[in-house]
C-alpha positions in Angstrom: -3.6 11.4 14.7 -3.9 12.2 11.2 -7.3 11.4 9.1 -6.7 9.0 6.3 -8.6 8.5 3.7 -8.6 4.9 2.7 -10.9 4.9 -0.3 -8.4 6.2 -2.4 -4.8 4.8 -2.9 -2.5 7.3 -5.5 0.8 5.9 -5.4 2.3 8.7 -7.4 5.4 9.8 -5.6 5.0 12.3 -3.0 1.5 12.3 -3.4 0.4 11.2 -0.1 2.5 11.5 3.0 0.2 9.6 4.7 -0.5 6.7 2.7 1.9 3.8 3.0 1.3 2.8 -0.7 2.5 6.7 -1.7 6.8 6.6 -2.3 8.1 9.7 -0.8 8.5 12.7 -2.8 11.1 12.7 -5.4 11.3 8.3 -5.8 12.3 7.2 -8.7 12.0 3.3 -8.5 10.8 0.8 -10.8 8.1 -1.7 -10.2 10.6 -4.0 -8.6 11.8 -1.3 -6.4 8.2 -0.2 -5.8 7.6 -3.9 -4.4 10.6 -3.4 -2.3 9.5 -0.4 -0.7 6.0 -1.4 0.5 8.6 -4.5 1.8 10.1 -2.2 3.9 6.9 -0.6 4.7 5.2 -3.5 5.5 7.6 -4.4 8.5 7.6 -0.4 9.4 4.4 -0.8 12.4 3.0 2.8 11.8 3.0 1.9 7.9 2.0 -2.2 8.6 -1.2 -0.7 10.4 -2.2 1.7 7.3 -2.0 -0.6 5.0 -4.0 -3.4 7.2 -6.8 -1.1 7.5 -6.7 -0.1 3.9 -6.7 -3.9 2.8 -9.4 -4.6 5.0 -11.6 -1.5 3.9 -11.1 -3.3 0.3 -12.7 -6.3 2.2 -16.0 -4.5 2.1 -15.9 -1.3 0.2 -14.6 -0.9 -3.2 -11.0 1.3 -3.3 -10.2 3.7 -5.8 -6.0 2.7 -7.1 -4.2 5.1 -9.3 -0.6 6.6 -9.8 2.3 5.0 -11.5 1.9 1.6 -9.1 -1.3 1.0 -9.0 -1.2 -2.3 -10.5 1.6 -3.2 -7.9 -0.6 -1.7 -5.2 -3.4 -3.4 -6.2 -1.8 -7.3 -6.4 -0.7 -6.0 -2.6 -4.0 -5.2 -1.3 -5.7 -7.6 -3.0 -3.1 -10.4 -1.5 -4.0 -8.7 2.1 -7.1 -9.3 1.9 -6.9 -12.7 1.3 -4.2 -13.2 3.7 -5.3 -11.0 6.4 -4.1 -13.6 9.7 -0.2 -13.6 8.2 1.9 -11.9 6.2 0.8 -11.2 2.4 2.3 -13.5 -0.6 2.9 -10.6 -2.6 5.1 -8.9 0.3 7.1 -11.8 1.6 11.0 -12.0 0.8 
């Protein structure tokens, strides 16, 4: 089981193969496209538990958000933490 480190959220592409809010290397989406993908994500269980526990470490510690999407990343976590018993606004189709 791999260590993440929650504290920090880059969503530069390929960045991070182990954080949900990373795209994989070589994605070249927009912000509407980015919003998609953590979508996707979000009903993916392996990446739906990462970024639970990431939203909820925001709960309590402050997280550091960069890369291309970290506005989009941000509204996301910041929609999971106040949502944390369904679904986030920000995610749902």
């Amino acid at each position: 089981m791999p260590v993440i480190d929650v504290s920090k959220v880059d969503t530069t592409p390929g960045n991070d193969a182990m954080c949900s809010f990373s795209p994989p290397e070589g994605w070249e989406g927009d912000s509407a496209a980015y919003i998609e993908l953590m979508r996707s994500r979000y009903r993916n269980l392996m990446h739906c538990q990462r970024m639970m526990v990431t939203a909820s470490f925001a709960r309590k510690e402050p997280i550091q958000v960069t890369g291309p999407f970290a506005d989009e990343a941000t509204k996301i976590i910041n929609s999971m933490k106040m949502n944390k018993a369904k679904p986030p606004s920000a995610l749902s189709a």
